[in-house]
C-alpha positions in Angstrom: -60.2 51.4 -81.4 -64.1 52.3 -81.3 -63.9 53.6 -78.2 -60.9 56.3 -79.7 -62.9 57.0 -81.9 -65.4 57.6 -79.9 -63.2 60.2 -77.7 -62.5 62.4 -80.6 -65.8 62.8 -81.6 -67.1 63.7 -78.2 -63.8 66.3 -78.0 -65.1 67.3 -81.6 -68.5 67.9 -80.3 -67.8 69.7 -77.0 -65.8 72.1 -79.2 -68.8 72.6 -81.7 -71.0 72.9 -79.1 -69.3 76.4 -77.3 -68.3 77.4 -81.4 -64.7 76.6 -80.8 -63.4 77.3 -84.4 -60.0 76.6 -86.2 -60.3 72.5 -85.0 -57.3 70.8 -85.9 -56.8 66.9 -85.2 -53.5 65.6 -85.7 -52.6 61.9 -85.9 -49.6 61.3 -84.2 -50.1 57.3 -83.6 -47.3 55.3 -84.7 -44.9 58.0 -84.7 -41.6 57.9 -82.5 -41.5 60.0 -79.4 -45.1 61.2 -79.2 -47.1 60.9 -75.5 -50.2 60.6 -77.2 -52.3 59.2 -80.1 -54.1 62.3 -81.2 -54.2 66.0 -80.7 -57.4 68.2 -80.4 -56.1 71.9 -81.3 -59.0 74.6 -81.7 -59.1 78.3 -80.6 -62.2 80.4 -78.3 -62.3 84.1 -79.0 -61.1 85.2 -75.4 -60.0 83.6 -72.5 -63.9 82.8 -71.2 -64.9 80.8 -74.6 -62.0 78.9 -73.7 -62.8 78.2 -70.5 -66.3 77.5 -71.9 -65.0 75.4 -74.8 -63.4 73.1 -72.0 -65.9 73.0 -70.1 -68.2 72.0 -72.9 -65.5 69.5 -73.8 -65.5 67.6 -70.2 -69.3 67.4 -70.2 -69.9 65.9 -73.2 -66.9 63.1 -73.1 -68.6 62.2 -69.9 -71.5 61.8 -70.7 -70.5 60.1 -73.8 -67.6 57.6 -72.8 -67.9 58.4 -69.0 -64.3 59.5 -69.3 -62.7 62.1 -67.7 -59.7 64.1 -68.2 -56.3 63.2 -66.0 -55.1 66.3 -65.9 -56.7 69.6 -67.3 -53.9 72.9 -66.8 -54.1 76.9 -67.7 -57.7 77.3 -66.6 -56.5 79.9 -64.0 -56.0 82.8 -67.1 -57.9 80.5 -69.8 -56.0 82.1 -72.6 -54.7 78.0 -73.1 -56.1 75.2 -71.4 -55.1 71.9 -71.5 -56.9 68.6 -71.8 -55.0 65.1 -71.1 -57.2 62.3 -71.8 -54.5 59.6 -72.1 -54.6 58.8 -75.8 -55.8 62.4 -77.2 -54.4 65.7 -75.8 -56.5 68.7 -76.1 -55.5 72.4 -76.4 -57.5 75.4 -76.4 -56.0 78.2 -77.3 -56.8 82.5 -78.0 -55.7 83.3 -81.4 -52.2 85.0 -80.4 -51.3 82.2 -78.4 -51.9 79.6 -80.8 -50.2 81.4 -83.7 -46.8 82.2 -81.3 -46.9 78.0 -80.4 -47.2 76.9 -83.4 -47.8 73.5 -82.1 -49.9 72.6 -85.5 -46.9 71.8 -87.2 -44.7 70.0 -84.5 -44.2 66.9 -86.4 -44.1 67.0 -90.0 -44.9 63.6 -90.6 -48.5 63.2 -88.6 -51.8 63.8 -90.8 -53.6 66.4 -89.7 -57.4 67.1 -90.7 -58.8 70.3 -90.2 -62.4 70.2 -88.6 -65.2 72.3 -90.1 -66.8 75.2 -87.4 -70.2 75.0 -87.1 
């Protein structure tokens, strides 16, 4: 469980890091039909401080769990990149995208905390 815990706050912290704003973690353990235990969900200004943001994100989860991601996608255009680290899924989104997924409120029954900017 530590070691979870441990993930998100390195995610949390990759984000802060690049000022990824609009952090959303959703808690999605225990409920039927999700992939994953957590989802990361924060937005960069354009499509390079997303890129940046991921980039950010990677480093710092390696150097602080010596994880790395099994599959990152959308870094060709950067306006969404993806982050699969098993148990937490991250998504980086530009503002329009974000708003036109909507993928905040997917499941209505997961608790989701929103993350302060720094």
């Amino acid at each position: 469980m530590k070691e979870k815990n441990e993930l998100l706050e390195s995610i949390i912290e990759g984000i802060q890091e690049k000022k990824g704003k609009n952090i959303t973690t959703i808690e999605l353990k225990g409920i039927a039909g999700t992939i994953c235990d957590h989802f990361v969900i924060c937005e960069g200004n354009t499509p390079t401080q997303v890129s940046a943001v991921a980039e950010s994100i990677e480093e710092m989860v390696k150097r602080n769990t010596s994880e790395s991601p099994m599959r990152i996608q959308g870094k060709q255009r950067s306006e969404w990149i993806g982050m699969d680290y098993g148990s937490v899924i991250v998504h980086i989104f530009v503002p329009e995208l974000r708003s036109y997924y909507n993928i905040d409120h997917l499941w209505e029954d997961a608790s989701l905390e929103n993350i302060p900017s720094l």
